[in-house]
TIFILO-415418 format. One line per 8 residues: number of its first residue (from 0); their letters; for each residue x, y, z of C-alpha. Coordinates in steps of 0.02 Angstrom, whole numbers. Layout:
! TIFILO-415418
NUM	a	X,Y,Z; ...
END
This chain:
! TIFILO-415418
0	xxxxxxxx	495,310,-510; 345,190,-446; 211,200,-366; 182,141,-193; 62,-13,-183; 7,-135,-20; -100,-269,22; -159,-203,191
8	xxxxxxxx	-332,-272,315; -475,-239,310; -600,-223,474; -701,-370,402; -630,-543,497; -559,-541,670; -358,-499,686; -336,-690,718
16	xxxxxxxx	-371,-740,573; -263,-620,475; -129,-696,352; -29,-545,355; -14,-551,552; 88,-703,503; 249,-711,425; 258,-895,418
24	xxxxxxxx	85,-896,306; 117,-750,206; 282,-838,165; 193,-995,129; 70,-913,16; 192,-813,-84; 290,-973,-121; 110,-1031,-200
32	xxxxxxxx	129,-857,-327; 336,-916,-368; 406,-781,-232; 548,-816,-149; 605,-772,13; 782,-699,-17; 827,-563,133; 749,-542,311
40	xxxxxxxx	785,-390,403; 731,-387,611; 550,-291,531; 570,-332,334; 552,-480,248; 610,-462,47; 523,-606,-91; 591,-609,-269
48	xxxxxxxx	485,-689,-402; 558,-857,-484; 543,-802,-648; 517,-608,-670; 659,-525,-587; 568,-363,-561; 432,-430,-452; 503,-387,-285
56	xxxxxxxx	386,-375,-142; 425,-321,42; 330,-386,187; 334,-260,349; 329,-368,508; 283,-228,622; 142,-124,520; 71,-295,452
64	xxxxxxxx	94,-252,273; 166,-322,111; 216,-190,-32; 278,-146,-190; 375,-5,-271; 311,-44,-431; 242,29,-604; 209,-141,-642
72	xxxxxxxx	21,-163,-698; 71,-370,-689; 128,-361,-520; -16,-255,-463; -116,-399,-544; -22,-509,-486; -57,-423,-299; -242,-422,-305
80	xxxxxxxx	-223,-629,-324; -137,-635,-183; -243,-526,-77; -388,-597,-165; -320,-786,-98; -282,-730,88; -472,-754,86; -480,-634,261
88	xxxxxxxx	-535,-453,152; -342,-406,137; -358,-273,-3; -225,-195,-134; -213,-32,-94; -130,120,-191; -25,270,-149; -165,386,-176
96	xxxxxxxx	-284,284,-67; -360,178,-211; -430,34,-183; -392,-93,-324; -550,-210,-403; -424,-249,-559; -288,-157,-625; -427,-44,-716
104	xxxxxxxx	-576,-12,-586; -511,62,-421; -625,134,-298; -605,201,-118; -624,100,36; -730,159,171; -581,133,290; -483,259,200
112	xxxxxxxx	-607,419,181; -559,476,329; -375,465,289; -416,554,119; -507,694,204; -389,728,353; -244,724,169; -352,885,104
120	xxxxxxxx	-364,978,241; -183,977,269; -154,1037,87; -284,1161,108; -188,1224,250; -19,1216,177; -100,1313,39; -197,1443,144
128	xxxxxxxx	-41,1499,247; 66,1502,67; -87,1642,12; -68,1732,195; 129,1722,187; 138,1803,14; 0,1921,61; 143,1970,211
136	xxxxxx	274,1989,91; 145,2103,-40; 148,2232,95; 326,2258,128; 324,2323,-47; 175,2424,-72
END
């Protein structure tokens, strides 16, 4: 099992100057880090690493993202160089929302409290109706 990790944007630099609104410079880039393009699907791009075989990275044409499925703390170092080079405040971000400085000091972006909030109230809601729904079934026996 891995966790899911992605250099995503940031609201900081206009969309034109992205590098992950371009497949041709994220490509280009990569190749700098020793990734290899190796498979392109119509909305997915795969890149293998040169030398370490597990290093596989997925770049998502329409959502503007590159990813990992990874438990890799090299890769995820390896990821914050990368997003750290595309220069336009591309970030690393984790599956729980982190935001990664280094592979030890995470933090959470302002442009995901909202999407950590709206994750709460949805298990606070999964986990009020489980109380009412077992309160339901209490009374059929009682």
């Amino acid at each position: 099992m891995g966790y899911y990790v992605e250099i995503i944007n940031t609201d900081k630099v206009l969309d034109i100057n992205k590098i992950l609104y371009s497949s041709e410079k994220v490509t280009a880039i990569l190749q700098d880090f020793n990734f290899l393009k190796k498979q392109t699907k119509q909305n997915m791009i795969c890149f293998y690493h040169s030398k370490f075989d597990e290093f596989v990275l997925f770049y998502d044409r329409k959502n503007s993202r590159l990813w990992a499925n990874t438990t890799s703390d090299a890769l995820i170092t390896m990821m914050i160089e990368i997003a750290q080079s595309f220069n336009d405040g591309s970030r690393v971000r984790g599956d729980e929302f982190e935001t990664y400085l280094s592979i030890n000091k995470t933090f959470i972006h302002n442009d995901d409290k909202p999407n950590i909030i709206n994750s709460h109230k949805q298990n606070y809601n999964k986990i009020g109706l489980f109380i009412l729904f077992m309160f339901f079934i209490i009374q059929f026996f009682i």
